[in-house]
C-alpha positions in Angstrom: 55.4 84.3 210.3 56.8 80.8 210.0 59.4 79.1 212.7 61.8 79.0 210.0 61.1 82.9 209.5 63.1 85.5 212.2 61.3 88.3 212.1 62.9 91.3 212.4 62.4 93.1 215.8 63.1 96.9 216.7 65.1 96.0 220.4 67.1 93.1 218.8 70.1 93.0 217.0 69.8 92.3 213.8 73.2 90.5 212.8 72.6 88.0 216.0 69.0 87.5 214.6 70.7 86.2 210.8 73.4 84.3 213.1 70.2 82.2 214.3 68.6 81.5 211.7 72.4 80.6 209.6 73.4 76.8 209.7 75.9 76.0 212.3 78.2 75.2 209.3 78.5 79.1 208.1 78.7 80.0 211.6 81.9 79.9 212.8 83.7 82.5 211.2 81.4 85.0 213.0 81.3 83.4 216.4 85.3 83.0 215.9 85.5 87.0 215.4 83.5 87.1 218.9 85.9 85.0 220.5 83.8 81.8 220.7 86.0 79.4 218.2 84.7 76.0 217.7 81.4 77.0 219.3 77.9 76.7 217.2 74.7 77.9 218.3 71.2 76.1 217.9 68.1 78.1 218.2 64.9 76.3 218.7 61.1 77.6 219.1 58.6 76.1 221.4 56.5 76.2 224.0 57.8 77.8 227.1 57.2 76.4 230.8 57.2 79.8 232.6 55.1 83.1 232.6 57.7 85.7 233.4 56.3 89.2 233.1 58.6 90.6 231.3 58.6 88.0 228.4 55.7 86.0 228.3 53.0 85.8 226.3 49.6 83.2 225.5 51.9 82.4 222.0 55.3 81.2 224.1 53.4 79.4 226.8 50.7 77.5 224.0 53.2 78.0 221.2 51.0 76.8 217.9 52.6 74.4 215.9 53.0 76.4 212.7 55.2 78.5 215.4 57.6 75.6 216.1 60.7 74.6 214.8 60.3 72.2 212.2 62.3 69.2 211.9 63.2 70.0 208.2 64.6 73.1 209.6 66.6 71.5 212.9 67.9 69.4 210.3 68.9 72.2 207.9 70.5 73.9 210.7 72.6 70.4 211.8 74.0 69.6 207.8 77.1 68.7 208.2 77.4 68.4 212.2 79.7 65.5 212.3 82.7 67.1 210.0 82.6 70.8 211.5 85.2 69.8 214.1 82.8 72.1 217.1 83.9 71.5 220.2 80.2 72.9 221.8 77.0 73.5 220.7 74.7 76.0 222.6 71.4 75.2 222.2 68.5 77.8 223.5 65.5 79.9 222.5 62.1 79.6 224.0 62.8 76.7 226.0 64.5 73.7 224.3 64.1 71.1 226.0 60.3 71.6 225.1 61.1 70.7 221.0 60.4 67.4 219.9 63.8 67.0 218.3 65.8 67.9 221.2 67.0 64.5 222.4 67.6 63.7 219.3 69.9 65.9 218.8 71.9 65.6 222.1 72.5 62.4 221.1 73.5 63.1 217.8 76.0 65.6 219.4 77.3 63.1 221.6 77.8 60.2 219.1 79.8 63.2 217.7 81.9 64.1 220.5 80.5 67.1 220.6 79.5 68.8 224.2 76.0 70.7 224.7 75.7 73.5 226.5 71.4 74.2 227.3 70.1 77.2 228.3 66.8 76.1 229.5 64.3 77.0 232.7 65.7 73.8 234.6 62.3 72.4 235.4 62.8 69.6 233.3 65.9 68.5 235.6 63.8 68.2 238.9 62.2 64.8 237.1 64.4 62.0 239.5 66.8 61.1 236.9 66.4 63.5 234.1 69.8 64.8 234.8 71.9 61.8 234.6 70.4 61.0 231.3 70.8 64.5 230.2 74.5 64.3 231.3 74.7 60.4 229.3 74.0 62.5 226.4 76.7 64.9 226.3 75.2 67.9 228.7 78.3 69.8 229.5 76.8 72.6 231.4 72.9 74.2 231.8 72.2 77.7 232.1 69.2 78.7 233.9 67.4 81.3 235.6 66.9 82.1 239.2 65.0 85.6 240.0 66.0 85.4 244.0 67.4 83.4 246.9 63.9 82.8 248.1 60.8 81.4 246.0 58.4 84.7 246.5 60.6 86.4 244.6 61.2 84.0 242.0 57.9 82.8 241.8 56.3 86.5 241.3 58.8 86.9 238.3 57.7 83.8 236.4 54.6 84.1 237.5 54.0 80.6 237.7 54.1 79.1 242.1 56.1 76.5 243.1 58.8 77.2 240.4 61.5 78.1 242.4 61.6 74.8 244.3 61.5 73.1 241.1 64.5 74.9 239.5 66.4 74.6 243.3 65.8 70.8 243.0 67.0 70.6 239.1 70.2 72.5 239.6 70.7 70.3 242.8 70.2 67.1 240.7 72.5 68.5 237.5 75.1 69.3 239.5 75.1 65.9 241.4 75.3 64.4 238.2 79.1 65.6 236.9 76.7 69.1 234.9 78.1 72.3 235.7 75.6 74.9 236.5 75.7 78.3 235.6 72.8 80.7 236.9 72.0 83.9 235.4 69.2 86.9 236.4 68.3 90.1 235.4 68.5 93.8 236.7 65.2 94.0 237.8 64.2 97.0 240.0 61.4 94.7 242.1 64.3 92.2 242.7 67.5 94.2 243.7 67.2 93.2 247.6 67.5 90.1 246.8 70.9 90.0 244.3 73.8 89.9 246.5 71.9 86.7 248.6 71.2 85.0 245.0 74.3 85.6 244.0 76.3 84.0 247.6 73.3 81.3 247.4 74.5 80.6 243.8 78.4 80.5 244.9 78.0 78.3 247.8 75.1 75.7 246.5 76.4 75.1 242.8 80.5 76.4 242.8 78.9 79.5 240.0 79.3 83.1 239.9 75.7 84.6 239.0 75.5 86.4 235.7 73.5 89.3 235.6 72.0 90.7 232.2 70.5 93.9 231.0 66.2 93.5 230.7 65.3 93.6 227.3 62.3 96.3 226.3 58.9 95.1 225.9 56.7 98.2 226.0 53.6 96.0 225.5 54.2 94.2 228.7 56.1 96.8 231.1 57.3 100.1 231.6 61.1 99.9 231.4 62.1 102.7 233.6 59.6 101.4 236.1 61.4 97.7 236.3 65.3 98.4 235.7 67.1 100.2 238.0 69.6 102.3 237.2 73.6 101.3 236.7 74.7 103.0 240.5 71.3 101.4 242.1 73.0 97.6 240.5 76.4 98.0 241.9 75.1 99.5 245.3 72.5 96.1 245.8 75.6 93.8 244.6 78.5 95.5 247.1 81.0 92.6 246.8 78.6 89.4 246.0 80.2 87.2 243.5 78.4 88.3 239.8 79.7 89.0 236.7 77.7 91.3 233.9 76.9 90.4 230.8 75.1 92.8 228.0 76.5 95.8 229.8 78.9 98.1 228.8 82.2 98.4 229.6 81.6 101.5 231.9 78.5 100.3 234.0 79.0 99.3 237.4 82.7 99.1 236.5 83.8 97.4 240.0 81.9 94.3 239.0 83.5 91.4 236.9 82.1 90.4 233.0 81.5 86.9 232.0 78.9 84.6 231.8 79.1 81.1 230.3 78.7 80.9 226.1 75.2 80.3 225.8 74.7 83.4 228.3 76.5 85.5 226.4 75.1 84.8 223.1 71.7 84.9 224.2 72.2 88.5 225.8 74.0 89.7 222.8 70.9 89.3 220.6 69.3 93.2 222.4 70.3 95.6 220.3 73.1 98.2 221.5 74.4 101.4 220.9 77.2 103.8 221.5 76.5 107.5 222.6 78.2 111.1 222.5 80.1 110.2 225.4 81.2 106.5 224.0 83.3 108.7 220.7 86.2 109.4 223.0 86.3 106.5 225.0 89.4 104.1 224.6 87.4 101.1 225.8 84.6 101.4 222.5 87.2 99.0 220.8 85.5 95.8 222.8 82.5 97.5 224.0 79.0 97.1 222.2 77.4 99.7 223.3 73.8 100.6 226.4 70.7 98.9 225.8 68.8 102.3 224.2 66.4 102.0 226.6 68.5 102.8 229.6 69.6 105.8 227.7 65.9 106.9 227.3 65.4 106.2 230.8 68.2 107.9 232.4 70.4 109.4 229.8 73.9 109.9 229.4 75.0 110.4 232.6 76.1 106.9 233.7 78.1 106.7 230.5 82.2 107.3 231.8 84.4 107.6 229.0 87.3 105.7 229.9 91.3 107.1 229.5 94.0 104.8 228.8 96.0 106.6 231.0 93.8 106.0 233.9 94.4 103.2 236.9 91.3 102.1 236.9 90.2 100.5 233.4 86.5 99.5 233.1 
């Protein structure tokens, strides 16, 4: 396999995998139909700062260069940048700001008046400085993780101590510097305790509402039905914290908002989803995707509420 290769994978979905590896110029139509107009997406492999246990791996961490991104390809990807009339560009994967090209093309964005939107671990931002350049560059907004109000639990997640101050102090600095934050975590069994105080911590420090995601299957690093908890054990641990879902569908935990900034979203959407029996009859499938099918393996199809128009409470 090649960086300019994305391999197909049995938990992703496979039309967000070909969106990733398309140009941003034949993007738009699909990210339009989605509901992200004037929005293009920028996926770049490289090494990766953490060691998260549900993730990582010797290849992300010491990513080989045959791995990474090439330039020829960053460029392939960019044809045409200046005339596509984007008003964003989200720019993830392994951990961006790790690529050599990626100042580069921040400020080719911003010479284009084009806003950047990074998802990235935030380490980078605790450097003195860092963010204010970042933000010089066109940095609209970062998107980060944080695994719990309090660096044991964080720091056990990514596996790597000491990170949590790090990514405290980088949102600190980004949001001094005019960048809106925007924090996201995971339903994580190990780290449920903890939501509803990340999720006030993340509302009072930085002005964001934490987004919370589905964990994506990795049966070569974890058990899933040992590390995600079940839909009723996630809206119990949240109560009335500020979060908002994203990857879920449309009848999970249906007290609790949906959102999540662009690059949150599209990054989640790449797990594969599907509908159920219980989804055929449900008048919400129109803009529902569909349960992780791991969650259905681990718990079934009991969570899943088919939802009435006529009802009062919609999901």
């Amino acid at each position: 396999m090649t960086a300019d290769a994305m391999p197909a994978v049995a938990h992703e979905d496979p039309e967000m995998l070909a969106l990733m590896a398309t140009p941003v110029a034949g993007q738009a139509a699909t990210l339009e139909t989605w509901g992200w107009p004037g929005v293009g997406l920028l996926h770049l492999l490289s090494s990766c700062h953490g060691g998260c246990f549900f993730c990582s791996n010797r290849t992300l961490v010491e990513m080989p260069a045959e791995l990474v991104t090439t330039g020829t390809t960053v460029e392939a990807r960019l044809a045409g940048l200046e005339t596509l009339g984007l008003d964003l560009l989200c720019i993830g994967g392994t951990e961006p700001t790790t690529h050599p090209r990626f100042e580069e093309v921040l400020a080719r964005c911003a010479a284009a008046g084009i806003a950047t939107e990074i998802m990235t671990s935030g380490l980078s931002l605790a450097v003195p400085g860092e963010a204010a350049r970042w933000r010089d560059l066109g940095v609209a907004r970062v998107a980060v993780p944080l695994y719990g109000p309090v660096p044991g639990l964080h720091d056990a997640i990514v596996e790597r101590p000491g990170q949590h101050a790090r990514v405290v102090a980088g949102l600190d600095h980004a949001r001094a510097a005019g960048i809106d934050v925007a924090v996201h975590t995971l339903a994580l069994r190990r780290t449920l305790g903890g939501l509803a105080p990340l999720a006030r911590q993340v509302h009072a420090r930085w002005g964001s509402t934490l987004a919370v995601a589905p964990l994506r299957r990795k049966d070569d690093l974890f058990r899933y039905e040992d590390e995600a908890p079940s839909w009723r054990e996630l809206a119990s641990a949240v109560g009335d914290a500020p979060v908002e879902l994203v990857g879920f569908p449309a009848c999970a935990a249906t007290g609790l908002a949906r959102g999540g900034a662009a690059v949150i979203a599209l990054y989640f959407r790449t797990q594969r989803l599907v509908h159920a029996a219980p989804c055929v009859g449900c008048d919400a499938r129109h803009r529902c995707r569909g349960v992780v099918p791991a969650h259905l393996e681990a718990y079934g199809e009991g969570e899943l509420t088919p939802w009435s128009a006529g009802s009062e409470s919609p999901p």
